[in-house]
N, C-alpha and C positions, 0 to 999 in steps of 0.2 A: 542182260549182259553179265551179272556179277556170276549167273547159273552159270554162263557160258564156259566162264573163264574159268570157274571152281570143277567144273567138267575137264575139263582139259588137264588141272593139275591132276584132278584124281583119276583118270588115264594115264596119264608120266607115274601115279603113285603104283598103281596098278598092277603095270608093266613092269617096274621094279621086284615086286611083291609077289607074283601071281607063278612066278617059276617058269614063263614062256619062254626058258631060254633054247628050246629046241626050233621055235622062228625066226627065222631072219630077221633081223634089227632095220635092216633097209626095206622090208616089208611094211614097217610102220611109219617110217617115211612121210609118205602120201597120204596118209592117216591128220596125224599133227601139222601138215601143211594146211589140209584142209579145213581143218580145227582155227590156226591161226588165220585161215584170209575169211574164215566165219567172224570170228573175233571183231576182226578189224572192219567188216563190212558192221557188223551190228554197231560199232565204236560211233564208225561216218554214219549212221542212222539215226542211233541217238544223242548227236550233236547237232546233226537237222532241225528234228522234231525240236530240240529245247530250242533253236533257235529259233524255230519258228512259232512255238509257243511262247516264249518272250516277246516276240514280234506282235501278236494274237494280243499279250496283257498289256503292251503297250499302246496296242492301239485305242483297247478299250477302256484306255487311263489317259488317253491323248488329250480330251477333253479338261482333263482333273488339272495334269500339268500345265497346260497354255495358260489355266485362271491364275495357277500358281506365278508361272514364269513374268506374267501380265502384273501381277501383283507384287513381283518383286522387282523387275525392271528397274523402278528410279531409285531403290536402293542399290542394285546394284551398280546404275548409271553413276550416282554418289560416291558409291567407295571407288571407281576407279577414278572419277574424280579426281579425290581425294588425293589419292596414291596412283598414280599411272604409271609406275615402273609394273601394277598389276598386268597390265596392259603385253609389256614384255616376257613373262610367266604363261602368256595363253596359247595356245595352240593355234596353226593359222585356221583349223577346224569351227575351235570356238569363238577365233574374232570375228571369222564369215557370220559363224551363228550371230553376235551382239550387233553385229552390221543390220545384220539381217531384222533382229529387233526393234533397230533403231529407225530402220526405213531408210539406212544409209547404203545408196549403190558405190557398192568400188569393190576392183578386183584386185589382181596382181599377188606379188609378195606381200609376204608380213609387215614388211618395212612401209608398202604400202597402205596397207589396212591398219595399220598400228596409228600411222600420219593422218587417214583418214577421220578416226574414231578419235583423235586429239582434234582437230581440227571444228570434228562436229560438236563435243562437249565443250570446245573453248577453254585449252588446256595447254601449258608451255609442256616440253615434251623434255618434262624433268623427273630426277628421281628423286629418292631419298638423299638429304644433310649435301643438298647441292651438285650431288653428283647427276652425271644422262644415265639414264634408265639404257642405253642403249650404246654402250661402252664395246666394243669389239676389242678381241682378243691382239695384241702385237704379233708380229712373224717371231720375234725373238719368245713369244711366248709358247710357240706351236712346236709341240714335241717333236722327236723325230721318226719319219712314216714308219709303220709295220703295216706286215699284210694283214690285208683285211678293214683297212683303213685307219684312220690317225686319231691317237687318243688327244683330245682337245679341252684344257680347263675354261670352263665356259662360267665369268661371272656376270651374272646378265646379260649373254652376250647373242648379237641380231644372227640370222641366220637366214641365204638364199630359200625362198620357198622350192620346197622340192618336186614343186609341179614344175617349176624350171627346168631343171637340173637329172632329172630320172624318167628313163621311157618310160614308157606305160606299159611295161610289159608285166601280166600277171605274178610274175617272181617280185619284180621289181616294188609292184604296189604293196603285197606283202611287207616286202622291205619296208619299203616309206612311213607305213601303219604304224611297225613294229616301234621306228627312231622312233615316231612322232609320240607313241606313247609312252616308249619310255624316258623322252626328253622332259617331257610334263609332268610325270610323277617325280624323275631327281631334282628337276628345277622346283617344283613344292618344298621338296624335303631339305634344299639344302643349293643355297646362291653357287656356293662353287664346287660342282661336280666335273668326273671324269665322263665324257659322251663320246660312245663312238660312234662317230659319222665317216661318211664318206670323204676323202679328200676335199672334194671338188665342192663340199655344201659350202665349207668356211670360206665366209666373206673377208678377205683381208682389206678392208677399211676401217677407220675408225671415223665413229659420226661423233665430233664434239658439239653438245647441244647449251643453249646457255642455262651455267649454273643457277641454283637458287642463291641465297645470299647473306653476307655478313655482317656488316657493318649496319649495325644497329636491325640485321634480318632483312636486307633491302642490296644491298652492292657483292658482285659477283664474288664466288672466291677464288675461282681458278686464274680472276685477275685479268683475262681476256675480255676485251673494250674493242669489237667489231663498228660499232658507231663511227672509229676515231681512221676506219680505212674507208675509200673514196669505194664507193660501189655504186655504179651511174653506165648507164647503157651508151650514154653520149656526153661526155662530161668534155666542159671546157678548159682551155687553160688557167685560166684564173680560178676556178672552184676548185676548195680544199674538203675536205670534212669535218664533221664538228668535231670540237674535241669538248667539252664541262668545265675538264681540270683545268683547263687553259687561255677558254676563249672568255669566262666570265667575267666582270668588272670585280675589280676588290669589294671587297663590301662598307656597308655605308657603315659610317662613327656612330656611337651611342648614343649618340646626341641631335641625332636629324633622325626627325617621325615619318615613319613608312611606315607601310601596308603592305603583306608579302602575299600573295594571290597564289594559290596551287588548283591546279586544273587537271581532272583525270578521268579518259572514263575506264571504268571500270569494269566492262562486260560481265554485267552478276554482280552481285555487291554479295549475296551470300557465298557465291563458289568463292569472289575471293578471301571472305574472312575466314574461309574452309582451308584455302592455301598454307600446305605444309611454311613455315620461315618466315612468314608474313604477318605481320602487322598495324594495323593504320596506326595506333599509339606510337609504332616506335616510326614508322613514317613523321606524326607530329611532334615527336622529340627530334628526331633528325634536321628537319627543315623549319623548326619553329614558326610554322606560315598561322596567317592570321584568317584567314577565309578558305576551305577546303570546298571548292565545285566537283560535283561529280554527276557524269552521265552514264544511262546507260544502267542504271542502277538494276532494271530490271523487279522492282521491288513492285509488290501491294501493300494493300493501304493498312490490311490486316497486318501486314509484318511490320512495317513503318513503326511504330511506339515501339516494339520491342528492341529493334537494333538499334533505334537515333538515341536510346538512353545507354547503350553498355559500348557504342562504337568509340567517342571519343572523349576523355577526361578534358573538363576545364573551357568547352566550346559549348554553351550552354545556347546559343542562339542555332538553333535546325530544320531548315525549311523544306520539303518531302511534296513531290507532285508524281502522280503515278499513272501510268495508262490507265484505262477504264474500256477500255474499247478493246483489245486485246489483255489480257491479265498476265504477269508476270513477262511485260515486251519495254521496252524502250525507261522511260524515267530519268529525272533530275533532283539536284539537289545541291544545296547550299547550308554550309556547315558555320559558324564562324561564332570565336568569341569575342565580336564586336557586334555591339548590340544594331541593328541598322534601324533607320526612320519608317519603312514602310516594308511591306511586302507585297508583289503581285507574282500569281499562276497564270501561264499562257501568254498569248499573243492579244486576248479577249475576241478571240474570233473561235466560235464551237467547231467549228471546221478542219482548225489546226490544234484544237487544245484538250483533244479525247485521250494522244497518248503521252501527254506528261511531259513536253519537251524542252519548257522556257520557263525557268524562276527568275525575277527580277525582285533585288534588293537596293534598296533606296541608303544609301551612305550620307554624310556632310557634303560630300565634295564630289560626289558622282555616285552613278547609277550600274552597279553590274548585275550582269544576264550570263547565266552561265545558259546552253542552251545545246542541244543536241537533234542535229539536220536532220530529215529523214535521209535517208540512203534511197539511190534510185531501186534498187534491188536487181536480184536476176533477172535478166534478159531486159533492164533498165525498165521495168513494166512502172515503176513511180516515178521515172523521169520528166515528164511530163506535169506532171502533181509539186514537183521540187520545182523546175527552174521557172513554171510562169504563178504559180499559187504562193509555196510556202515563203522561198527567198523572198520576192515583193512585200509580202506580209511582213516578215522582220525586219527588212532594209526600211522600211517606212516608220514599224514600230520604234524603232531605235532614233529617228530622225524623230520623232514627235516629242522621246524622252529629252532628247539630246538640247532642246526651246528652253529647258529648266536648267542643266547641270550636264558634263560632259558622260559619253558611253564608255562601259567597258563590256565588250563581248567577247566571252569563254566557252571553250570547250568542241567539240570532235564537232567540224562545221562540215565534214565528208567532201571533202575537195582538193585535192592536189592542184591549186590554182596556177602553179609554174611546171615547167620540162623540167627545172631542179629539185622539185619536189619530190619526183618519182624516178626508184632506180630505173624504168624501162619505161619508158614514155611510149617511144613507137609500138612496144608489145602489146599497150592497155589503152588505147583511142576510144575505144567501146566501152570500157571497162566501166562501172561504177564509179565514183568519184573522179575520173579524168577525162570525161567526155567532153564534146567541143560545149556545147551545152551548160553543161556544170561550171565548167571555169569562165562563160561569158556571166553567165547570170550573178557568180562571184563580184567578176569586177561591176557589174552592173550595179547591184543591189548593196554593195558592202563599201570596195574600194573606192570606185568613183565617185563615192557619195561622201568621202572624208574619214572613212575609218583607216585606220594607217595598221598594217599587219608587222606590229612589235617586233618579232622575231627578225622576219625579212628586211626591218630597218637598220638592226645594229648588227647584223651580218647578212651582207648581200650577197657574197659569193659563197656562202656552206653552205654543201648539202648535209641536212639533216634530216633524220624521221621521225615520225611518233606514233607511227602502226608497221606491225609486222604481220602476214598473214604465220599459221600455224604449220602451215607447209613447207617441208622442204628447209625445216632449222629456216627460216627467212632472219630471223632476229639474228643470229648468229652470223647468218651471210649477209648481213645486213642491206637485204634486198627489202626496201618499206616505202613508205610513203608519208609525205607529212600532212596531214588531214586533221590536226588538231590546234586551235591557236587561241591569242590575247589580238581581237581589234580593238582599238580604242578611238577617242574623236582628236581630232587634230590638234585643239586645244591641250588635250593632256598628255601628248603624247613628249614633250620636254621633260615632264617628271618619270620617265619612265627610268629609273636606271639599269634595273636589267631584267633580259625576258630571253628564257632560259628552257632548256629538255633535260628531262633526267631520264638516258636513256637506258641507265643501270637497274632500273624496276620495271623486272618483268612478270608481277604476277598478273598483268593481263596483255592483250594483244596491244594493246595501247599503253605508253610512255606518261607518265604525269608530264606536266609543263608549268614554269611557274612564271611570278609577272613581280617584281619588288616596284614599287609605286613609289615617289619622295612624295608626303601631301607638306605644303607651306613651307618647305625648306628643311632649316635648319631652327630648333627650337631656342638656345640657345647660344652662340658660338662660345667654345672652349670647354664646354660643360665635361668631358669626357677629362679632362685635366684635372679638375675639380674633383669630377669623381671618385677619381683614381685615388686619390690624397684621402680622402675619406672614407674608403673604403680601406686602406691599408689602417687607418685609426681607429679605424669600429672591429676589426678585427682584433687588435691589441684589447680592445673592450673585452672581448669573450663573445663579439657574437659577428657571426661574418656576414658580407655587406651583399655584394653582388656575385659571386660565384656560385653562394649557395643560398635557393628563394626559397625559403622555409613556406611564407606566407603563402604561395600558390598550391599548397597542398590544403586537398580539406579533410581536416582533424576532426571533424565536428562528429559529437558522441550522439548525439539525437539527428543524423543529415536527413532531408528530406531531398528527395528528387531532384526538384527544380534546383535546388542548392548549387551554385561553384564555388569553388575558391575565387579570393579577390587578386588578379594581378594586372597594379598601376602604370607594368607595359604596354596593356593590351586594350584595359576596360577605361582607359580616358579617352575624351574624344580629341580631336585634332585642335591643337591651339588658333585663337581668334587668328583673324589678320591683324595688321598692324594698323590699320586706321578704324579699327574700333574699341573705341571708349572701355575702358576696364582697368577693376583695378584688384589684386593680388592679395590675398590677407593666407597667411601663417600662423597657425596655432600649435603649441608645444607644452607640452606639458615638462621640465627639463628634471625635475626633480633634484634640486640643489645646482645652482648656477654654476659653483665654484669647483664644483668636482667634475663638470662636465670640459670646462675652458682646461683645469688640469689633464683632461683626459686626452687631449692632443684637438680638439674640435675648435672649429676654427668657423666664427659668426659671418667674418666675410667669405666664404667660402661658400656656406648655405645659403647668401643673401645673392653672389651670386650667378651659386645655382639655381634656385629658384624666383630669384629676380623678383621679390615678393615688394608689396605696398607699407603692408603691416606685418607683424611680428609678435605674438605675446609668448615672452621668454621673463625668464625671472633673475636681472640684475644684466641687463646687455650694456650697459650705460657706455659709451664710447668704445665701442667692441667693434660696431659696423660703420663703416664709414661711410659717409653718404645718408645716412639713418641719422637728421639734426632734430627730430622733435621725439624724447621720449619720457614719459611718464611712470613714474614707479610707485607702490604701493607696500611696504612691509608691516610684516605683525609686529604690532608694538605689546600686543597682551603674552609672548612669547617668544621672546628674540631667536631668531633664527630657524624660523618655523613657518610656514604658508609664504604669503608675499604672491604678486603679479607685476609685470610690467608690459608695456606698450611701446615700444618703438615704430617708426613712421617717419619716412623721407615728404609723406605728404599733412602739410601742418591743419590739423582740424581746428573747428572755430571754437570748440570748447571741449575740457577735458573735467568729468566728474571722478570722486573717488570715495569707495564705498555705497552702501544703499539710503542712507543719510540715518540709519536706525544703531545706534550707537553699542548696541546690545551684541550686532553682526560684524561691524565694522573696526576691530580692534585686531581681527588679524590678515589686514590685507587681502584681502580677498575679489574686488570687484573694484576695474575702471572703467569708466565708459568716456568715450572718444565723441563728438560730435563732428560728421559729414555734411556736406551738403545735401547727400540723396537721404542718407541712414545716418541712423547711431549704430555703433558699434562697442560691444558690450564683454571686455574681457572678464571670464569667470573661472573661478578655483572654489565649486562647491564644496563644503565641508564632507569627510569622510563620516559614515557612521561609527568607524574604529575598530578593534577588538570587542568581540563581547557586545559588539552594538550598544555600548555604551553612550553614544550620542546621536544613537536612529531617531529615539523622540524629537531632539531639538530642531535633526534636519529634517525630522516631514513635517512637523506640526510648526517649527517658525521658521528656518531660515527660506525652506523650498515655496510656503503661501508669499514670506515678504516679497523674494527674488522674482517671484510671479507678478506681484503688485508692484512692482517696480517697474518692469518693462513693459508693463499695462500702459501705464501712464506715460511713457517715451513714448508709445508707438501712436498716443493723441496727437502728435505733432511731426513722427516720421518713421518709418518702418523701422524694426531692429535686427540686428545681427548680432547672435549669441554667439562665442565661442569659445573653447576650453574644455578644461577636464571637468565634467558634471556627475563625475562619480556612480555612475548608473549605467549597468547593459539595462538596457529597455526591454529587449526580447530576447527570446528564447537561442536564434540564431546568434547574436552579438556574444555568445560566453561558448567556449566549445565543450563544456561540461555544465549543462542547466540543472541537471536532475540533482547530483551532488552540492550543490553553489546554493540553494536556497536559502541557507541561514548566513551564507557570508556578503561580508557588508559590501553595498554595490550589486545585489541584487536578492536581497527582500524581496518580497510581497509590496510590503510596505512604500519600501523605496520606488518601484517601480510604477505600480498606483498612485504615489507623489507625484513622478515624473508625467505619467500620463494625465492628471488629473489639474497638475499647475504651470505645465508647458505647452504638449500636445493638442491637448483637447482644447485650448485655449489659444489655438490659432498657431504655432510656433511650428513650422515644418523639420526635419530632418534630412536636410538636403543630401545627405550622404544616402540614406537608406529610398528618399523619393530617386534617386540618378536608378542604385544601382539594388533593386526590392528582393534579389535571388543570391546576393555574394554574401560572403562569407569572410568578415573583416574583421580583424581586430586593429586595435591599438596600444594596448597595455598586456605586458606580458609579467610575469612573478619571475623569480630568480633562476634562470636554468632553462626557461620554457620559450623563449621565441625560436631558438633552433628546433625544438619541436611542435610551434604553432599550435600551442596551449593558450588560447590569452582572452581579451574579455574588448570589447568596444565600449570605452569609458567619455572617449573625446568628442566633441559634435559642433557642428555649424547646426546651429535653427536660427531658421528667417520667417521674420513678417509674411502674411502670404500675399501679399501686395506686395511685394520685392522677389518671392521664391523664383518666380519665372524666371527670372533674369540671373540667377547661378547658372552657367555655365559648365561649371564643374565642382565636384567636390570631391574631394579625395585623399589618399593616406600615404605616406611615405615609409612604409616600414623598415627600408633598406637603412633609415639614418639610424644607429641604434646607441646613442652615447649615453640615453636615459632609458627608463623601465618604460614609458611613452616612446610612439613615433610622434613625428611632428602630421597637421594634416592640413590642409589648403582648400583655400577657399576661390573660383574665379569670377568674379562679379561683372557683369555687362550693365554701363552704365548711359 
């Protein structure tokens, strides 16, 4: 061809050149025409042949790419994942092709195959920073016509497929090719280009889809709440719809102990921590919940240690059950930073327990299951296997638990068990979770048996949902179904105060759901009065009380894994009842009596708040009212220097002071109280000082004598140590070990003391036996509690004939009037 063409010019050149001007010019005519339709036939030849030799190297590469294509598949299943506004950038050429990869039938429009391939990867059909992927252009935005058709600024914007819209006539297809590719290459290069299409392609709709989210990366921003409008196929007159912001109970006082229960499944626990705007941290800073359920996780066992360590700060309790029977299908899971009494997996039947569907955690005061149904599936083919196997099986299992402590059953039960449950009832008879079937075996196996459905109790007339199919914007049109819930047993169902949807989190097809529990009431009435006053005085202090929990952060320079932060919201257990025996002891280290009373603190305030038995504070003498028996102890070898005292509304039978060793005993240091059950043993160890100037005398006399002293108490009745003992024991109790070695309070020396004339000598640490993974202190240096720098100095040790019977041990860091917190003791007597 290039001969062809260079023939031809050097014929025109020729002709020019060659002086033929005695021939007719229209002679050569016929010449150059035939020249030119040579041309042009060799042109259409050799665009053939290269096409059909591409055709030729493709086929014999066909091979090479399917391994290729095969092998890239779930990454690219991933990135569109990930970002599905990809999804809107494809041609409908290339979504048929991912369809087509993915073994997914569906035809139609893009809009179609766009919904489909969301639908199959389990995808809200969102874009980038909250906005739809799938924003159509305004009329006000649409230029105006010229011929040849309408320039259009397209920012991601849907388009009729033009197998609709354009005959099939050879021109026409041309045409179609031509848009189609060059729509594909300016939508690569650049979100808002000029395209010219046809009139007739532009869809003038606009599909608003629900955004991603703000507030704290979880609640809409576009501010549209489709939950809050009635969408019901048959809706009655008295059904309203839900509304959050308005249908909730105020929330409880500061001062009555709950348990907040969050329920969610999560279809994917990886795709969702994949989700652009999502977070589960900031989900757990939002809802501050105390037990996080989740179904549906989808996880193996092999991924399990890696995500339950980086998913949530400060939830150190994580229980992980996974199919085995299908891998990466169904899973459960139980998150909580309250420590529970037991653990069970499954139903204990092999039948039902291959994929992962029911954790059960054992509480004080009840038993919850979070637990996810099988689904009957397509064409109900596990229908059968659900309403006469699986349900009986858990309807039973929960009755056998329920002989001990009342149930709590959580999480996607796959049942729309009322006509209010589902926007279209009469549409879905058949349907998975609303068959006649399903909702009998419900009431069979669940309701009639006493579990009471939370939700449906404290609003009987809302429709609301807590699944959205992926089709069809459903979320947005708020066509769903409610298949997620809190049963509980009838007994508990009074403390329920509120049981609740959050239907503003949509990183998956399902809605979280939450349950706030009252356990025993009210801890103590008016507490939150008190608090308040105290917390405005510890601020004046320099260190703020309750707004900001320094101590729930972990600081710690050496952290190991298992490590949490300690916070005395979450990690105490629920107070006794009122008709068992017990009695309250307080320990404080106050570091000068008289600057702390000047300091705005107020003894009857603490006493109560904490409503304590005993007291060791240094100079309360007629401070607390109500408090007639107290004993004081001051340094007389240094006036206004150490000292202890014991205050006590309950009169003991005998009260010692000092170790009777006259050498130890000159600066106030040590009282002991005589109990009926215990002695109790206030202590103020000697510091070793500056320069460890007095290391030798406290490990080699005072720490043996103090030893051999409550040796000899405990011949006649267990003891109860308490106070500042001047020593982190371990490496966790200081949040800088590796630096701290030569200062005083944590030697070599000192510690080996501690272990050697306490510990190992029977004396337990009741604080560190409750809670063996937190991370606590008690004492902080000048500057450092707001930064939760500080050292665990203070301690309860009991006799080990008495330990069992603590109850509780724990620290109050919020009170901060002295360089000590105060810490408590709850004895079962």
């Amino acid at each position: 061809m290039p001969l062809l063409l260079r023939g031809a010019s050097l014929l025109r050149l020729y002709q020019c050149t060659c002086v033929l001007r005695t021939v007719n010019f229209h002679s050569r005519i016929p010449v150059l025409a035939k020249l030119n339709t040579m041309r042009d036939g060799m042109r259409a030849t050799y665009s053939r042949r290269a096409a059909s030799k591409n055709t030729e190297i493709n086929k014999d590469e066909q091979p090479v790419i399917e391994k290729e294509d095969a092998a890239e598949s779930d990454l690219e299943i991933e990135r569109v994942r990930s970002d599905p506004s990809k999804l809107q950038s494809m041609t409908v050429k290339e979504l048929r092709e991912l369809t087509r990869r993915m073994g997914i039938t569906a035809k139609g429009t893009k809009k179609d195959l766009v919904s489909a391939l969301i639908d199959s990867l389990g995808m809200e059909e969102n874009g980038e920073d909250g906005k739809s992927s799938i924003e159509l252009v305004n009329p006000s935005e649409v230029p105006s016509k010229r011929k040849g058709g309408a320039s259009v600024v397209v920012e991601q914007k849907l388009e009729i497929s033009e197998t609709e819209i354009v005959s099939e006539t050879p021109s026409n297809k041309r045409s179609r090719i031509k848009q189609k590719s060059s729509k594909s290459a300016t939508l690569e290069e650049n979100s808002v280009t000029d395209v010219k299409l046809s009139k007739t392609i532009v869809q003038k709709e606009t599909l608003i889809v629900q955004g991603a989210v703000s507030k704290a990366g979880l609640s809409p921003k576009d501010g549209s709440e489709p939950w809050t409008v009635l969408v019901h196929k048959k809706p009655q007159a008295s059904w309203i719809p839900y509304n959050p912001k308005i249908m909730r109970p105020p929330p409880l006082s500061k001062d009555t102990w709950a348990l907040k229960i969050l329920s969610w499944n999560v279809n994917g626990l990886k795709a969702l921590l994949k989700s652009r705007g999502f977070s589960v941290q900031q989900l757990a800073q939002w809802e501050d919940f105390d037990v996080l359920c989740l179904q549906e996780t989808k996880m193996q066992e092999k991924d399990v240690e890696v995500i339950k360590d980086t998913l949530l700060d400060g939830y150190a309790n994580s229980f992980w059950t996974c199919s085995v029977s299908k891998l990466g299908y169904s899973g459960t899971a139980i998150i909580s930073r309250v420590k529970p009494l037991s653990i069970k997996y499954g139903l204990g039947i092999p039948d039902h327990d291959t994929e992962g569907r029911v954790v059960t955690v054992e509480f004080d005061d009840f038993y919850l299951l979070t637990a996810y149904v099988p689904n009957s599936g397509d064409g109900l083919k596990r229908l059968t296997y659900r309403v006469t196997e699986w349900d009986p099986s858990l309807g039973n299992y929960m009755k056998e638990l329920e002989k001990t402590k009342p149930v709590i059953l959580t999480g996607d039960l796959n049942c729309a068990h009322q006509e209010i449950d589902i926007h279209d009832p009469a549409g879905n008879r058949r349907s998975a979770g609303f068959t006649n079937e399903e909702r009998e075996s419900f009431e069979t196996n669940f309701l009639s048996k006493g579990f009471v459905d939370t939700f449906r109790k404290q609003h009987p007339n809302v429709v609301a949902y807590s699944y959205w199919g992926y089709r069809h914007n459903a979320r947005k049109t708020n066509k769903g179904w409610r298949l997620d819930y809190f049963l509980v047993s009838e007994s508990i169902v009074e403390k329920v105060h509120d049981s609740y949807i959050l239907p503003d989190i949509s990183a998956s097809d399902h809605s979280p759901l939450g349950l706030i529990l009252k356990l025993r009431g009210c801890l103590i009435p008016g507490i939150k009065h008190s608090v308040t006053n105290m917390s405005s005085t510890a601020s004046q202090s320099g260190y703020p009380a309750w707004k900001s929990e320094p101590w729930t952060r972990l600081t710690h320079k050496e952290r190991q894994r298992q490590w949490v932060a300690y916070n005395p919201r979450t990690m105490r257990p629920p107070p006794l009842s009122s008709d068992t025996s017990s009695m309250k002891i307080l320990s404080w280290n106050v570091n000068g009596l008289q600057t702390v009373v000047e300091s705005g603190f107020s003894a009857d305030e603490l006493a109560f708040r904490e409503n304590f038995d005993e007291d060791n504070v240094d100079d309360f003498k007629n401070l607390i009212q109500g408090y007639d028996n107290s004993y004081w102890s001051c340094s007389v070898a240094r006036l206004g220097y150490s000292g202890t005292a014991v205050i006590s509304r309950v009169k003991p039978i005998s009260a010692q002071y000092g170790l009777g060793i006259s050498d130890h005993d000159q600066e106030g240091r040590l009282i002991t109280l005589e109990f009926d059950e215990f002695y109790l043993v206030n202590a103020y160890v000697p510091n070793s000082g500056r320069g460890l100037r007095r290391l030798n005398y406290r490990v080699n006399d005072w720490d043996p004598s103090f030893s051999e002293f409550i040796k000899k108490l405990e011949c006649s009745k267990p003891v109860i140590v308490a106070g500042d003992l001047n020593c982190a024991r371990q490496n966790m109790d200081i949040h800088n070990p590796q630096a701290k070695t030569e200062a005083a309070g944590f030697t070599i020396e000192e510690r080996e003391s501690f272990e050697e004339n306490f510990t190992s000598k029977g004396l337990i640490d009741t604080f560190r036996k409750q809670h063996p993974n937190a991370v606590a202190y008690t004492f902080w240096g000048e500057n450092q509690r707001i930064a939760n720098k500080g050292w665990r100095l203070d301690y309860f040790l009991a006799s080990e004939s008495v330990a069992d019977k603590v109850h509780d041990s724990y620290i109050l860091p919020d009170i901060s009037f002295s360089d000590h917190s105060p810490i408590g003791l709850v004895l079962k007597l």
